[in-house]
N, CA, C and O atoms as CSV, one atom per row, in Angstrom:
chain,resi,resn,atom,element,x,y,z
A,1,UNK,N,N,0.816,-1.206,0.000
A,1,UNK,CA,C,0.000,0.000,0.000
A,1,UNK,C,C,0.859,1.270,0.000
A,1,UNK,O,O,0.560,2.161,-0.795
A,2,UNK,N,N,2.083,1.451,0.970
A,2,UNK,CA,C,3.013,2.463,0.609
A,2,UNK,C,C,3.216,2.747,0.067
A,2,UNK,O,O,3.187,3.977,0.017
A,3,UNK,N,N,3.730,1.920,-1.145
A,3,UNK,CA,C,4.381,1.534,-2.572
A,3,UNK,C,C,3.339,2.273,-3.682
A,3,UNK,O,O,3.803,3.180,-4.373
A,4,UNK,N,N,1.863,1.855,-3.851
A,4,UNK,CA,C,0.922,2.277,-4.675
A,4,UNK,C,C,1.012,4.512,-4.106
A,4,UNK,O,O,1.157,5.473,-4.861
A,5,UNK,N,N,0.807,4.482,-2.169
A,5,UNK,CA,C,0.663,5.815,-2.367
A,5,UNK,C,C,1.982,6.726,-2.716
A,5,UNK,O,O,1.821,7.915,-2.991
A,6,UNK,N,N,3.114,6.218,-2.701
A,6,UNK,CA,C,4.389,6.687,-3.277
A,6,UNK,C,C,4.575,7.411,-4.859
A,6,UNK,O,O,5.084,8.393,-5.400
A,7,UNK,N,N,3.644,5.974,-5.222
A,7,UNK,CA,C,3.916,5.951,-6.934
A,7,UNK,C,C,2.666,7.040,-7.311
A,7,UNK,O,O,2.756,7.518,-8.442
A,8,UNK,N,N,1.727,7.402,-6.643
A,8,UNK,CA,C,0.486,8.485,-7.119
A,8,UNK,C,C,1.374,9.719,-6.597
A,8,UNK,O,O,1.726,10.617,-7.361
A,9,UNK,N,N,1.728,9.689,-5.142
A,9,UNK,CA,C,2.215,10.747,-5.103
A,9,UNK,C,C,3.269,11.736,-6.176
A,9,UNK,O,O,3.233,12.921,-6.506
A,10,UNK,N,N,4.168,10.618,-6.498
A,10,UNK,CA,C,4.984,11.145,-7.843
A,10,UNK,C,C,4.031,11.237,-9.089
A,10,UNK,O,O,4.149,11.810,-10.172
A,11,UNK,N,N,3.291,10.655,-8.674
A,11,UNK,CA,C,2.672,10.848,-10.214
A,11,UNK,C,C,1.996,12.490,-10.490
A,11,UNK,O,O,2.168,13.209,-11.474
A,12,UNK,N,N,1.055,12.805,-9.045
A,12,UNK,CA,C,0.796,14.243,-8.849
A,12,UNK,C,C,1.540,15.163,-8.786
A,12,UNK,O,O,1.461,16.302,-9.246
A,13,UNK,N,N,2.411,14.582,-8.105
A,13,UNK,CA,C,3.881,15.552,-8.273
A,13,UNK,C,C,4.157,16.464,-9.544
A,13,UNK,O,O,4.133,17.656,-9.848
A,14,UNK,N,N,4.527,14.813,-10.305
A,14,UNK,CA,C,4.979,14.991,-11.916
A,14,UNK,C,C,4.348,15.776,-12.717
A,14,UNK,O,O,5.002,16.601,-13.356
A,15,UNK,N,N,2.442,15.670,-12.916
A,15,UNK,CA,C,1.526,16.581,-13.426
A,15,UNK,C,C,1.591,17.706,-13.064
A,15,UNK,O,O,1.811,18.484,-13.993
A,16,UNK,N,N,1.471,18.271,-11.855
A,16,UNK,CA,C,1.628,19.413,-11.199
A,16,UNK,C,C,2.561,20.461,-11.936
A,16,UNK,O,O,2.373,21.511,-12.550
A,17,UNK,N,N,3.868,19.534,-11.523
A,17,UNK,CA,C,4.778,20.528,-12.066
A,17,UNK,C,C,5.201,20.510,-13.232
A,17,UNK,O,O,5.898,21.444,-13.630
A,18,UNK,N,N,4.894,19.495,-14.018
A,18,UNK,CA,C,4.498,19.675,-16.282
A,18,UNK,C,C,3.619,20.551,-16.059
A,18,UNK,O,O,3.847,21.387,-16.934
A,19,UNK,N,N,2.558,20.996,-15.320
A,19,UNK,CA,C,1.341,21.888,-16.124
A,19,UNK,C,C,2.027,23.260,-15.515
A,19,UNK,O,O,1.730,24.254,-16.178
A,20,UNK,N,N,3.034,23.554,-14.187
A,20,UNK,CA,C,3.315,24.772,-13.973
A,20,UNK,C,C,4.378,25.274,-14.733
A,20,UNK,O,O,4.483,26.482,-14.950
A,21,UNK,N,N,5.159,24.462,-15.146
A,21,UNK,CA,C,6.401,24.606,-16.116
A,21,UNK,C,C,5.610,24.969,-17.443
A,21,UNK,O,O,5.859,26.109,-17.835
A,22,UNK,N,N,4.606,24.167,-18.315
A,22,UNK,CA,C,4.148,24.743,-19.387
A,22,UNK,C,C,3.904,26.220,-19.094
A,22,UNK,O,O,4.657,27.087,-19.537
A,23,UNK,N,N,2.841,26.491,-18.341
A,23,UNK,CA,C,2.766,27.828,-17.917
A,23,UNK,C,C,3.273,28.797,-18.030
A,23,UNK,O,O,2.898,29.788,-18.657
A,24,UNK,N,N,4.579,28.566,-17.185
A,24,UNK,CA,C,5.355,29.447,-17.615
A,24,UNK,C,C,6.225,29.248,-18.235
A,24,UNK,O,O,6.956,30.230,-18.106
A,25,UNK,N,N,6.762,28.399,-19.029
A,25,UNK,CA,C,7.266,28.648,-20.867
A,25,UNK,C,C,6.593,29.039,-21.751
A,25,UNK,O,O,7.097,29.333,-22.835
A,26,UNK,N,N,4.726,29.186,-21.410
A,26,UNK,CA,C,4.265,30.180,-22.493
A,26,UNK,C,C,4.628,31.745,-21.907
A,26,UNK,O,O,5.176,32.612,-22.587
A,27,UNK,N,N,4.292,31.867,-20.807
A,27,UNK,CA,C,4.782,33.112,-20.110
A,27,UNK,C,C,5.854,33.679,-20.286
A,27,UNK,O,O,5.986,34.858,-19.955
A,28,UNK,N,N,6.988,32.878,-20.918
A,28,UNK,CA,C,8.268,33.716,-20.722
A,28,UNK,C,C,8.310,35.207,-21.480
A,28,UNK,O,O,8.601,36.216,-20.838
A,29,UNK,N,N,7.968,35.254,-23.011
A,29,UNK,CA,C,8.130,36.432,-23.415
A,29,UNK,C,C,7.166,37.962,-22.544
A,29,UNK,O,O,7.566,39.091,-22.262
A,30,UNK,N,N,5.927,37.344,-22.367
A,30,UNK,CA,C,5.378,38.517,-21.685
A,30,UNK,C,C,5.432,38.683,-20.499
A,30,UNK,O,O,5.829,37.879,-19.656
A,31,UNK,N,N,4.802,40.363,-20.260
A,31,UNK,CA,C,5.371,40.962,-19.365
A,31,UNK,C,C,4.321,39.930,-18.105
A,31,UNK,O,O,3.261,39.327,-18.270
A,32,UNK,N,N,5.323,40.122,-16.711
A,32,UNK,CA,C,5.137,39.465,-16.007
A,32,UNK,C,C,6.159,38.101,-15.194
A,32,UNK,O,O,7.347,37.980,-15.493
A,33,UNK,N,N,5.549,37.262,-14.275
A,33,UNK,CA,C,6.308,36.602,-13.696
A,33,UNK,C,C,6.931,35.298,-14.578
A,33,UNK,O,O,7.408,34.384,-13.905
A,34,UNK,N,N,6.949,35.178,-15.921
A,34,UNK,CA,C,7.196,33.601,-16.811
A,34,UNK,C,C,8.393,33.122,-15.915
A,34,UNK,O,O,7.980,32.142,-15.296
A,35,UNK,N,N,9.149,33.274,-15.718
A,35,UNK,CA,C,10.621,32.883,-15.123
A,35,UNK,C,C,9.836,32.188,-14.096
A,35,UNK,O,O,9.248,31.133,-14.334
A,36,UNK,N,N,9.821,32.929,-12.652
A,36,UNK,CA,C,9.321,32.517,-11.835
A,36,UNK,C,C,8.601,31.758,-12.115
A,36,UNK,O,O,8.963,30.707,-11.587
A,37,UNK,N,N,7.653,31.607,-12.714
A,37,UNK,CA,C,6.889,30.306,-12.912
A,37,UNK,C,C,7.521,28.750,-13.674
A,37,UNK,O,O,7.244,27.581,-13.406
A,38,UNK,N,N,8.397,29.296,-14.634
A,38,UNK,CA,C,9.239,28.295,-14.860
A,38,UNK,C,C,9.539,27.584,-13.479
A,38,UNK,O,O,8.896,26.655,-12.990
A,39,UNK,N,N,10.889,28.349,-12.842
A,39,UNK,CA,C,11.296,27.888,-11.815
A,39,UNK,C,C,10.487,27.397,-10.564
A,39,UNK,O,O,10.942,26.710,-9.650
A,40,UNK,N,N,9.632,27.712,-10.646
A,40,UNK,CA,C,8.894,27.253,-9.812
A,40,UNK,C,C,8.006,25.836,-10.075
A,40,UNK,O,O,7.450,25.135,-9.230
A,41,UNK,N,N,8.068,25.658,-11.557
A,41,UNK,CA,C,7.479,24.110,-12.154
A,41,UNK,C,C,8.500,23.371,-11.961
A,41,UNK,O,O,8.166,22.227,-11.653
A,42,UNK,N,N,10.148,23.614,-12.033
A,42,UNK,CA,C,11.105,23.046,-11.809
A,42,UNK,C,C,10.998,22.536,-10.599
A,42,UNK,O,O,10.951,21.307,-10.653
A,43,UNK,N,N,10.940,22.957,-9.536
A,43,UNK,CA,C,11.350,23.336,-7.929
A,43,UNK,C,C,10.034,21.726,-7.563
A,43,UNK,O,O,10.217,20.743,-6.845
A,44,UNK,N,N,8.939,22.072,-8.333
A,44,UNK,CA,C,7.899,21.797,-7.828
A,44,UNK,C,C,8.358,19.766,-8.462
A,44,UNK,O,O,8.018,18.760,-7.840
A,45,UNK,N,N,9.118,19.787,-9.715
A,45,UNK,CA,C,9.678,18.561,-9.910
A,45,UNK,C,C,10.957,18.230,-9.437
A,45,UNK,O,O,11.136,17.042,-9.707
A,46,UNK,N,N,11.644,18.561,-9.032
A,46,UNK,CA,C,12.836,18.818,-7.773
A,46,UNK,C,C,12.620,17.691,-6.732
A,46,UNK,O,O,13.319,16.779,-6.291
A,47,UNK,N,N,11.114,18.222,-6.486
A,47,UNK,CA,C,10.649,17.784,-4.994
A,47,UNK,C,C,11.205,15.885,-4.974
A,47,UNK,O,O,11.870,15.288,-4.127
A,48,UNK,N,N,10.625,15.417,-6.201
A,48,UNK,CA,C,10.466,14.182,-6.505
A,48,UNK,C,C,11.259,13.327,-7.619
A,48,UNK,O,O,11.478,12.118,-7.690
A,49,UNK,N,N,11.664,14.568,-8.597
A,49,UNK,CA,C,12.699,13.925,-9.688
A,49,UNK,C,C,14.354,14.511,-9.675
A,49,UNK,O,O,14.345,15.737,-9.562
A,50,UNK,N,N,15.494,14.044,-9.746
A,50,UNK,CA,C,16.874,14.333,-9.659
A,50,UNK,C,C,17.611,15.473,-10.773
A,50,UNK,O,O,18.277,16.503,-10.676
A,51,UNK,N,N,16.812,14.239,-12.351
A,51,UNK,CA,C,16.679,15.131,-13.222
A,51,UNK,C,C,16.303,16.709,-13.317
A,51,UNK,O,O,16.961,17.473,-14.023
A,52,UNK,N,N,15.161,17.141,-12.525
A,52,UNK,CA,C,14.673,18.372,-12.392
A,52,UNK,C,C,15.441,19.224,-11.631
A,52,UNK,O,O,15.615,20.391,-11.982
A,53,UNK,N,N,16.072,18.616,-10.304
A,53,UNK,CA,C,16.926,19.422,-9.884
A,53,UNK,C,C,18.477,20.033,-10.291
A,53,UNK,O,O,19.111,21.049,-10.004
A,54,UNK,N,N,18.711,18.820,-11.122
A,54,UNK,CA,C,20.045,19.559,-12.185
A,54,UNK,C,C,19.681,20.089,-12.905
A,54,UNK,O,O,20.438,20.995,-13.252
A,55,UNK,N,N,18.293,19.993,-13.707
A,55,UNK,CA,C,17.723,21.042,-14.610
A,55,UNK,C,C,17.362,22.736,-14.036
A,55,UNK,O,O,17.656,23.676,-14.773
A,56,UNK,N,N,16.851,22.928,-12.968
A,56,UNK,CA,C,16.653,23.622,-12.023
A,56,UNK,C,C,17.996,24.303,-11.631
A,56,UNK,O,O,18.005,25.501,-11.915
A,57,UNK,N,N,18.916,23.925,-11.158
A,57,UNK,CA,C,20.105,24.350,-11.256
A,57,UNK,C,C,20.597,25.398,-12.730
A,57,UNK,O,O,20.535,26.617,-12.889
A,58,UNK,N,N,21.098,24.255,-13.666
A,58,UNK,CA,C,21.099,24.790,-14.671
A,58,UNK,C,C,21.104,26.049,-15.422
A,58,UNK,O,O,21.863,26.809,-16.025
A,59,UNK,N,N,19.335,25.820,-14.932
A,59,UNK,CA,C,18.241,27.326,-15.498
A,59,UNK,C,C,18.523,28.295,-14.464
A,59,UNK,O,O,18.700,29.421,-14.927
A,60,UNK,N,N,18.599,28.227,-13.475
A,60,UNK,CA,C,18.744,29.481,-12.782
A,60,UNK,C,C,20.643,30.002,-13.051
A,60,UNK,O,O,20.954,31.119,-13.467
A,61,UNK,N,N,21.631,28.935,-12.709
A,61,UNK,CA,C,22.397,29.774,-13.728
A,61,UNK,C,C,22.600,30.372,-15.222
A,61,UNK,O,O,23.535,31.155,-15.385
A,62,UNK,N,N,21.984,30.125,-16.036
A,62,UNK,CA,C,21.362,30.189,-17.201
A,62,UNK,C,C,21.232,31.580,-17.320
A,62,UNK,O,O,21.874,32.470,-17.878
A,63,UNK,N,N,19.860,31.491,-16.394
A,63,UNK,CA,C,19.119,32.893,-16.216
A,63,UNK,C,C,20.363,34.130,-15.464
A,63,UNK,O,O,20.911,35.212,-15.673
A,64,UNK,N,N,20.305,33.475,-14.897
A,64,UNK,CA,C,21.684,34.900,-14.211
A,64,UNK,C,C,23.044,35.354,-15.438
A,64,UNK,O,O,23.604,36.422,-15.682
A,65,UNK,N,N,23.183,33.989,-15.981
A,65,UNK,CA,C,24.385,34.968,-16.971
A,65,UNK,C,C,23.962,35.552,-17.959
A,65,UNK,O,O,24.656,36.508,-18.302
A,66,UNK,N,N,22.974,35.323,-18.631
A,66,UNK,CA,C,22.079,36.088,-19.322
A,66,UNK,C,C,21.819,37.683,-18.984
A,66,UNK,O,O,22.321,38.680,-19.503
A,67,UNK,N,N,20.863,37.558,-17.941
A,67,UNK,CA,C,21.040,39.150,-17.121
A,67,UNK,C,C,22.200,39.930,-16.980
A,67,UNK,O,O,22.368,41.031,-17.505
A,68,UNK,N,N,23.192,39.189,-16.084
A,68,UNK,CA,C,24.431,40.010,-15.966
A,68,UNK,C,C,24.974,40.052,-18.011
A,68,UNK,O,O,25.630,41.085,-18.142
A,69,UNK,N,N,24.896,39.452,-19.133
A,69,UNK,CA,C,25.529,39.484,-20.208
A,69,UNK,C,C,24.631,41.110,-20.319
A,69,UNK,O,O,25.104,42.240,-20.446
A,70,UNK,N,N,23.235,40.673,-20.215
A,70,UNK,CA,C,22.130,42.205,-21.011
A,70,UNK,C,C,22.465,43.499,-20.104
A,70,UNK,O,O,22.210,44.628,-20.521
A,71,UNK,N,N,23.061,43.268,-18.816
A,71,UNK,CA,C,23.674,44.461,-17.947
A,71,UNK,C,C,24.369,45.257,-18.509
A,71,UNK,O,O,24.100,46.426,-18.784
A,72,UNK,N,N,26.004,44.237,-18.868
A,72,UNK,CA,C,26.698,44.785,-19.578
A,72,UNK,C,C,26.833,45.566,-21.106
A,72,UNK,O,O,27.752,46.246,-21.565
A,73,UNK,N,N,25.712,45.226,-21.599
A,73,UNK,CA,C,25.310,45.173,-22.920
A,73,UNK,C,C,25.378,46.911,-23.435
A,73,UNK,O,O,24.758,47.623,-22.646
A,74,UNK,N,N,25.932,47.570,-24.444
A,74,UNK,CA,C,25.413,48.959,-24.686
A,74,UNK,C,C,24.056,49.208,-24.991
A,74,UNK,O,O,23.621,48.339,-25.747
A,75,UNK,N,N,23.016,50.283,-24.612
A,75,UNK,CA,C,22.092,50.611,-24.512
A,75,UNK,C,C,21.243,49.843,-25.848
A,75,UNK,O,O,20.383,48.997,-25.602
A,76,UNK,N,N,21.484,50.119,-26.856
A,76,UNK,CA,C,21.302,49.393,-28.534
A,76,UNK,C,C,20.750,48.183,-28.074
A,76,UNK,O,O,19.554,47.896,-28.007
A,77,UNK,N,N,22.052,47.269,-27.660
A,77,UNK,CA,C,21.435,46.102,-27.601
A,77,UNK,C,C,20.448,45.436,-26.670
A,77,UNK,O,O,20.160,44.241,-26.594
A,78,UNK,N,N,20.061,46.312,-26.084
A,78,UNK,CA,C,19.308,46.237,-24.780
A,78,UNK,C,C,18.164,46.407,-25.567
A,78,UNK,O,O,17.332,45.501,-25.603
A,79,UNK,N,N,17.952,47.795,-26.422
A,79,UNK,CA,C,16.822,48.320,-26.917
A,79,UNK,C,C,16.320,46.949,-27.723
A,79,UNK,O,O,15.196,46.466,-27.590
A,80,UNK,N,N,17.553,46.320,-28.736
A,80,UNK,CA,C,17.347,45.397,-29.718
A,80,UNK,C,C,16.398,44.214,-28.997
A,80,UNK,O,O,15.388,43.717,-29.495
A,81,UNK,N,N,16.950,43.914,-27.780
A,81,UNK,CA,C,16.177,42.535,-27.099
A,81,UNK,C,C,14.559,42.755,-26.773
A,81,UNK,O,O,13.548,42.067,-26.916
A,82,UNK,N,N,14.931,44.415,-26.132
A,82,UNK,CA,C,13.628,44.289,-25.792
A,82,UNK,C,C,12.538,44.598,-26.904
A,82,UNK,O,O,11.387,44.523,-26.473
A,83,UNK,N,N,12.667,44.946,-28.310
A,83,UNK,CA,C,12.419,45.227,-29.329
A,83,UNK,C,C,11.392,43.334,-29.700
A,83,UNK,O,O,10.215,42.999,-29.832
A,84,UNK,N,N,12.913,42.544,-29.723
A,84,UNK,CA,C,12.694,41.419,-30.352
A,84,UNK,C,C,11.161,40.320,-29.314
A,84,UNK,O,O,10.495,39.320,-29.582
A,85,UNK,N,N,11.236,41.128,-28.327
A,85,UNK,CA,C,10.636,40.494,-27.062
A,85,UNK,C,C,9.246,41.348,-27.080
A,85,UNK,O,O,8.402,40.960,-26.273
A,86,UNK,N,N,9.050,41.986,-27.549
A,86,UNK,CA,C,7.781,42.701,-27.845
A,86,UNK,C,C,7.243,42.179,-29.057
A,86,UNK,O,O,6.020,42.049,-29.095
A,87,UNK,N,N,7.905,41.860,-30.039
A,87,UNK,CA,C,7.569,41.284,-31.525
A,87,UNK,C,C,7.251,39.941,-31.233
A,87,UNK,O,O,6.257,39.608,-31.878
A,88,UNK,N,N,7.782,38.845,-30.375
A,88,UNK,CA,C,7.119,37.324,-30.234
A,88,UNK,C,C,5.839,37.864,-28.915
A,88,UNK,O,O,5.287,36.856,-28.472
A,89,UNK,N,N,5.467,38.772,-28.457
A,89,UNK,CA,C,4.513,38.815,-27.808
A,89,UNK,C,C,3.740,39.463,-28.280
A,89,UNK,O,O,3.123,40.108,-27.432
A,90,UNK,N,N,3.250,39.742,-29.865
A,90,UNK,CA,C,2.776,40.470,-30.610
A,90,UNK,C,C,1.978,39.465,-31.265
A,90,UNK,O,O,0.799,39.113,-31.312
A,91,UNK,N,N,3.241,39.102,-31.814
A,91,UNK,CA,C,2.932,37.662,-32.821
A,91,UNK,C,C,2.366,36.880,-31.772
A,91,UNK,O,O,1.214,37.311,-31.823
A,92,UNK,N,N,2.363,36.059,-30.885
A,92,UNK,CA,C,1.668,35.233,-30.111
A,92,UNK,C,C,0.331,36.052,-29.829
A,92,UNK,O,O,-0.752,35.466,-29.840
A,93,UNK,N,N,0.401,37.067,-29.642
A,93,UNK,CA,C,-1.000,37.100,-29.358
A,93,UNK,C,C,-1.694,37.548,-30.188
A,93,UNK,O,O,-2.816,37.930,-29.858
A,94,UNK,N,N,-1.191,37.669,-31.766
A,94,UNK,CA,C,-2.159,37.470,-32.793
A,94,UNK,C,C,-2.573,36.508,-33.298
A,94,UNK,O,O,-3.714,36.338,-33.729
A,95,UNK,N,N,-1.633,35.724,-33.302
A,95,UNK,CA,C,-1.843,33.969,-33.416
A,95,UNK,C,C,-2.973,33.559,-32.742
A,95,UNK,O,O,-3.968,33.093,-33.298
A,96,UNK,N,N,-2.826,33.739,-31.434
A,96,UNK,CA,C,-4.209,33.292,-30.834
A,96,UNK,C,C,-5.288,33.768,-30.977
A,96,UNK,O,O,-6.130,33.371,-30.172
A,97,UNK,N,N,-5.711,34.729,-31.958
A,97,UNK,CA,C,-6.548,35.686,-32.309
A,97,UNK,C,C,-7.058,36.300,-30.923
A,97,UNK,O,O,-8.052,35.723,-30.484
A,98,UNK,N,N,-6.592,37.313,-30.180
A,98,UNK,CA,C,-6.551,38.266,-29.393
A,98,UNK,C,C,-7.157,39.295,-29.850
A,98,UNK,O,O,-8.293,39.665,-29.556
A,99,UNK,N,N,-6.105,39.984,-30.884
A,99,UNK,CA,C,-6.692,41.319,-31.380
A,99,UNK,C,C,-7.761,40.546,-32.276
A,99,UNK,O,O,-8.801,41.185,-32.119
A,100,UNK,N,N,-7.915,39.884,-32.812
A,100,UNK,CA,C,-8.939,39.717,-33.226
A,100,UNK,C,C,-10.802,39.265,-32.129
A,100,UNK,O,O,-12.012,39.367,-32.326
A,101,UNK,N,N,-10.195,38.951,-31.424
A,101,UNK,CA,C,-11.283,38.688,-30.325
A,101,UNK,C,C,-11.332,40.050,-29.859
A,101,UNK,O,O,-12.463,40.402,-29.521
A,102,UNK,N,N,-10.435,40.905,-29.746
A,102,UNK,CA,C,-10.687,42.826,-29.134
A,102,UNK,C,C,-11.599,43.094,-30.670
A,102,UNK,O,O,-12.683,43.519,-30.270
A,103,UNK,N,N,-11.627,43.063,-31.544
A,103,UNK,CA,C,-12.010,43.786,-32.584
A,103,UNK,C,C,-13.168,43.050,-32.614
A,103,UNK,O,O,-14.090,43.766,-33.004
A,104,UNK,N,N,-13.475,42.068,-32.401
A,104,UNK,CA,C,-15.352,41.464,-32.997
A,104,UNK,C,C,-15.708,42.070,-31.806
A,104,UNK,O,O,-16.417,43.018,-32.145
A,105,UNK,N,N,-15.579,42.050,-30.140
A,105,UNK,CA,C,-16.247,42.470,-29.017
A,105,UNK,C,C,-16.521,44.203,-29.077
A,105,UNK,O,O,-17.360,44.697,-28.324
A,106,UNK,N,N,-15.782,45.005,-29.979
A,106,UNK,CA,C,-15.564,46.587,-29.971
A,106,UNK,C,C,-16.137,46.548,-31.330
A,106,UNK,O,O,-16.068,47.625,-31.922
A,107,UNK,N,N,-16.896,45.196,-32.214
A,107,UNK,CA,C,-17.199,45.749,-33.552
A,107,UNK,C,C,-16.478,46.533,-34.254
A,107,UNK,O,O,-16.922,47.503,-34.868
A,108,UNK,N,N,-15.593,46.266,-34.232
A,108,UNK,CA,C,-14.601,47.551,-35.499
A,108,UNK,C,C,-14.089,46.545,-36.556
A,108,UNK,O,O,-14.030,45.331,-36.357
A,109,UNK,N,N,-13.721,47.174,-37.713
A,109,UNK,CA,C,-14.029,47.061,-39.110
A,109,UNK,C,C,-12.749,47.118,-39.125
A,109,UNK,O,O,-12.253,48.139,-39.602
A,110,UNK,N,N,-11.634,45.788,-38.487
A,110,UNK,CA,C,-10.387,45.700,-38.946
A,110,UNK,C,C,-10.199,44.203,-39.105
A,110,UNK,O,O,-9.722,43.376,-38.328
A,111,UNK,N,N,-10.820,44.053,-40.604
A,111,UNK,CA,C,-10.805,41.878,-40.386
A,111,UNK,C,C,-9.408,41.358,-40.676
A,111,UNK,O,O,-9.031,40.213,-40.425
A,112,UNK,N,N,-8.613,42.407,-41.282
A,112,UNK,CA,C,-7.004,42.160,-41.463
A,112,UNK,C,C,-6.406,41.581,-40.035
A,112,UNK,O,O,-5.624,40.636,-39.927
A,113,UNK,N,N,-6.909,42.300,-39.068
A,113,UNK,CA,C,-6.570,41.733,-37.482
A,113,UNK,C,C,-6.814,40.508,-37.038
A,113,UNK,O,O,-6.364,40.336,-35.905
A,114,UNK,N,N,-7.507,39.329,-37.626
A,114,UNK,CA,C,-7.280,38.313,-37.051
A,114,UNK,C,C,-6.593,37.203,-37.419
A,114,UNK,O,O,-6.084,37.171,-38.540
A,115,UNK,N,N,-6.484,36.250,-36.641
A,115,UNK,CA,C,-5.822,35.756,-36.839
A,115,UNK,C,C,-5.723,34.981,-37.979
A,115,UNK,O,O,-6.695,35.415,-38.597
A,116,UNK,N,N,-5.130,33.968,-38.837
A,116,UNK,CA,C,-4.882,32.859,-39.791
A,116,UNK,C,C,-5.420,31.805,-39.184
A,116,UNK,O,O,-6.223,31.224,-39.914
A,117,UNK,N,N,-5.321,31.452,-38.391
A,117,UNK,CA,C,-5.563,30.023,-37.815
A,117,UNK,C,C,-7.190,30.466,-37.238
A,117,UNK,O,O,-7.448,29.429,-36.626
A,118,UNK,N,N,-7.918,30.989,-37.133
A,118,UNK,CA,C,-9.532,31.066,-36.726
A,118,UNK,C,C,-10.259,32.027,-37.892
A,118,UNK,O,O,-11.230,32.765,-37.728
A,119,UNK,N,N,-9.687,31.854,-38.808
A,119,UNK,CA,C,-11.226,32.466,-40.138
A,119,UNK,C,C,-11.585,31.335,-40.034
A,119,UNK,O,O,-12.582,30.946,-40.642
């Protein structure tokens, strides 16, 4: 009986933290906590898998040399990232037809705005 509640427990575990990790890997480009939520789907598979915690590791050094690289960075390339990071959160949320779901609810006469994937 241990054995069976062991093996659910990892199993909830495991779901848990796949659905908080998806989360926030869609989250990463927009504004808001995506990181944190990454790391925190990590942390949350940590608990129970080995793998996750060297992955977890990893990513948080990852994430720090990254930052300290965009610190150092001249102003340009700073502008450039955050440029490029506004454009996949543009595109994603036209993809999902967003602006197009703002434009049928406000009735306005911009059908160029939606998306490809929902005509």
């Amino acid at each position: 009986m241990q054995k069976a509640k062991r093996h659910v427990k990892r199993l909830g575990i495991g779901i848990t933290g796949a659905v908080v990790l998806a989360i926030g890997l869609i989250a990463i480009p927009y504004p808001g906590p995506g990181w944190l939520i990454v790391f925190a789907g990590l942390a949350i598979l940590a608990t129970e898998f080995e793998w996750a915690r060297r992955l977890l590791d990893f990513a948080k050094g990852q994430y720090d040399s990254w930052t300290e690289w965009l610190k150092r960075q001249h102003v340009l390339v700073r502008i450039l990232v955050l440029t490029a990071t506004g454009l996949i959160v543009i595109t994603t949320l036209w993809l999902l037809n967003m602006f197009g779901l703002v434009n049928s609810l406000l009735k306005l006469p911009f059908d160029w705005i939606e998306s490809p994937f929902w005509r």
